[in-house]
Backbone as numpy.savetxt, mean C-alpha at the origin, in Angstrom:
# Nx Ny Nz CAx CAy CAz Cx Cy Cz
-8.90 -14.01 1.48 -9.74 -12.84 1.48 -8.84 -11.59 1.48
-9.36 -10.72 0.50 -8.40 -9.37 0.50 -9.34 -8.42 0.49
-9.55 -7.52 1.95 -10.76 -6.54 2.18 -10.02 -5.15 1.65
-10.62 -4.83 0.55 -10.21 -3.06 0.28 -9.86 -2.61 1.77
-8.96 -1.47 1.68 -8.69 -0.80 3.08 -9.79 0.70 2.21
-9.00 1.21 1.05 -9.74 2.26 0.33 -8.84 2.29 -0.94
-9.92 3.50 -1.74 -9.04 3.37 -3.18 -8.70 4.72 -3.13
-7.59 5.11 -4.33 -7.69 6.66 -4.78 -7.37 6.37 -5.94
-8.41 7.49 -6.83 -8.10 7.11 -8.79 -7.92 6.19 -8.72
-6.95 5.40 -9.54 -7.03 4.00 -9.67 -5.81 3.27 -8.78
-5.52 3.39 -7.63 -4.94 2.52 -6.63 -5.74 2.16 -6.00
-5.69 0.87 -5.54 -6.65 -0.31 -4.55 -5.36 -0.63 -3.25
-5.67 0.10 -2.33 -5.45 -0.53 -0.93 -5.52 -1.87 -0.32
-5.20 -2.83 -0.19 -5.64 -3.92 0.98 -4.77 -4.95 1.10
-5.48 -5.37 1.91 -4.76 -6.89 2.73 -5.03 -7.70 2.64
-4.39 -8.80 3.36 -4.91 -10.30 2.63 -5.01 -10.47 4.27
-5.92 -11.35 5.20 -6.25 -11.40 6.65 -5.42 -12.19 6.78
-5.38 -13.29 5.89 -4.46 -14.90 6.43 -2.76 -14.96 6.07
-2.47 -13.34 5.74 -1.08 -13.66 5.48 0.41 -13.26 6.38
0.91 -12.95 6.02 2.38 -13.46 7.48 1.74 -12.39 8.28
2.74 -12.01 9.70 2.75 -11.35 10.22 3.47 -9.69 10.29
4.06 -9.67 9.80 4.60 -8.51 10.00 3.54 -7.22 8.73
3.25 -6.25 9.72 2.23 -5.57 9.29 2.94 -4.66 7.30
1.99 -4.71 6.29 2.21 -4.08 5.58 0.67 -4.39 4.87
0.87 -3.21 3.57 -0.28 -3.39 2.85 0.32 -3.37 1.24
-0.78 -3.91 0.55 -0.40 -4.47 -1.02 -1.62 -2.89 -1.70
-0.91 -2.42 -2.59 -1.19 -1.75 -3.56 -1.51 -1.89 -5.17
-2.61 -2.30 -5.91 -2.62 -2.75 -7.07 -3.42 -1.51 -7.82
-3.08 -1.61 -9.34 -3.21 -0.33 -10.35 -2.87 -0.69 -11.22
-3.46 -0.69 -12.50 -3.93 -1.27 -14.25 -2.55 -1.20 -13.82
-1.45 -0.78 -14.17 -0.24 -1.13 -14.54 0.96 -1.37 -13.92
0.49 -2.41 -12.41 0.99 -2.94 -11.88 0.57 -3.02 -10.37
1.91 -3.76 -9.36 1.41 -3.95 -7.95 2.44 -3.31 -7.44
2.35 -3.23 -5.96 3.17 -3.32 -4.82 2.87 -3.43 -3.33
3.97 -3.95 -3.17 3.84 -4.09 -1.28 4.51 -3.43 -0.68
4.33 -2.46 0.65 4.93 -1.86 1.42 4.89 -2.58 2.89
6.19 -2.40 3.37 6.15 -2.67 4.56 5.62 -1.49 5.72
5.37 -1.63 6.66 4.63 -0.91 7.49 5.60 -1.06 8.90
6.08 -1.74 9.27 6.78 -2.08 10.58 7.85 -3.39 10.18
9.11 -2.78 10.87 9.29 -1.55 11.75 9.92 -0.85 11.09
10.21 -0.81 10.02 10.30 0.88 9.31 9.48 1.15 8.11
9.10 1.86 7.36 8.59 1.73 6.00 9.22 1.54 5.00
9.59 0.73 3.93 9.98 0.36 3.22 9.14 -0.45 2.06
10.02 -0.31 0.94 9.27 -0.83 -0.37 10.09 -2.26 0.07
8.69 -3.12 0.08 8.40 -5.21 -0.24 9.33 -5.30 -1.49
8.15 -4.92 -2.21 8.15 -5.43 -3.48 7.37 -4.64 -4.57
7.63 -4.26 -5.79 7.30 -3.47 -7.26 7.08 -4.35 -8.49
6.08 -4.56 -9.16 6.44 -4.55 -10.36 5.15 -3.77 -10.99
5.87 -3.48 -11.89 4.95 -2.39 -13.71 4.81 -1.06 -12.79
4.86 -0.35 -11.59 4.86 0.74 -11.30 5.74 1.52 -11.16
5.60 2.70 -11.71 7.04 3.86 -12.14 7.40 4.13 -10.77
8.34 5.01 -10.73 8.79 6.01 -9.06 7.72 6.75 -9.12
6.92 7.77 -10.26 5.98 8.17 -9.75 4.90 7.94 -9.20
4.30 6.67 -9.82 3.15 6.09 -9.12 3.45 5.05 -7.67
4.79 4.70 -7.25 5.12 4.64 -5.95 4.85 5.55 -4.91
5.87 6.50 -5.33 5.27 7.85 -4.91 4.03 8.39 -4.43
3.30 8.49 -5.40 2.55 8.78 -5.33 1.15 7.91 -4.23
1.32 6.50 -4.67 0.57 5.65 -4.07 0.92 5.59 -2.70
2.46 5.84 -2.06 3.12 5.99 -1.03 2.49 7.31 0.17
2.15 8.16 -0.79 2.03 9.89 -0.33 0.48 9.86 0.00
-0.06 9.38 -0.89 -1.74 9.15 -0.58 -1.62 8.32 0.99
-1.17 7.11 1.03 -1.30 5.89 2.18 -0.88 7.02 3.34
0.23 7.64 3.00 0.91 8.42 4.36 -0.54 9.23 4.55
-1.27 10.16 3.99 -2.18 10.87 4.25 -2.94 10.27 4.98
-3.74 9.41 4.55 -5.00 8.75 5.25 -4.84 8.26 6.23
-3.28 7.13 6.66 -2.92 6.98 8.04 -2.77 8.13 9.01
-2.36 9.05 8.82 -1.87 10.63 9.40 -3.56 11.10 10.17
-4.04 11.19 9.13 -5.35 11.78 8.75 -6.46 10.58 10.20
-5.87 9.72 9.97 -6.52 8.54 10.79 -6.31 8.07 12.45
-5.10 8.62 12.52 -4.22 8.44 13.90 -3.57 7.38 13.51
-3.42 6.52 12.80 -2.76 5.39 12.36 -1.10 5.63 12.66
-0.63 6.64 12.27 1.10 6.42 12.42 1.52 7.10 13.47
């Protein structure tokens, strides 16, 4: 099961419930994926088909909404 967290334009947020432990979230978009780690530092998982800008970018949105949320 992978519950949307939220979208923006065309990035999809979410998680998968049953997968490892260490906290991060997966990012998918027509022209590609990624995973960020979340703890204990932030860091890029894993990339593929997404530029630096749409990292970026998908990166800068996530920081908002956690911020925005009390999350970080």
């Amino acid at each position: 099961m992978a519950p949307t967290v939220v979208r923006d334009g065309k990035f999809r947020f979410f998680f998968f419930s049953r997968e490892e432990e260490r906290i991060h979230i997966h990012v998918t978009h027509p022209d590609g994926e990624a995973k960020f780690w979340l703890t204990p530092d932030v860091a890029l998982a894993m990339s593929v088909g997404l530029s630096a800008l749409q990292l970026r970018d998908a990166w800068v949105f996530w920081s908002t909404v956690t911020t925005r949320s009390g999350l970080s």
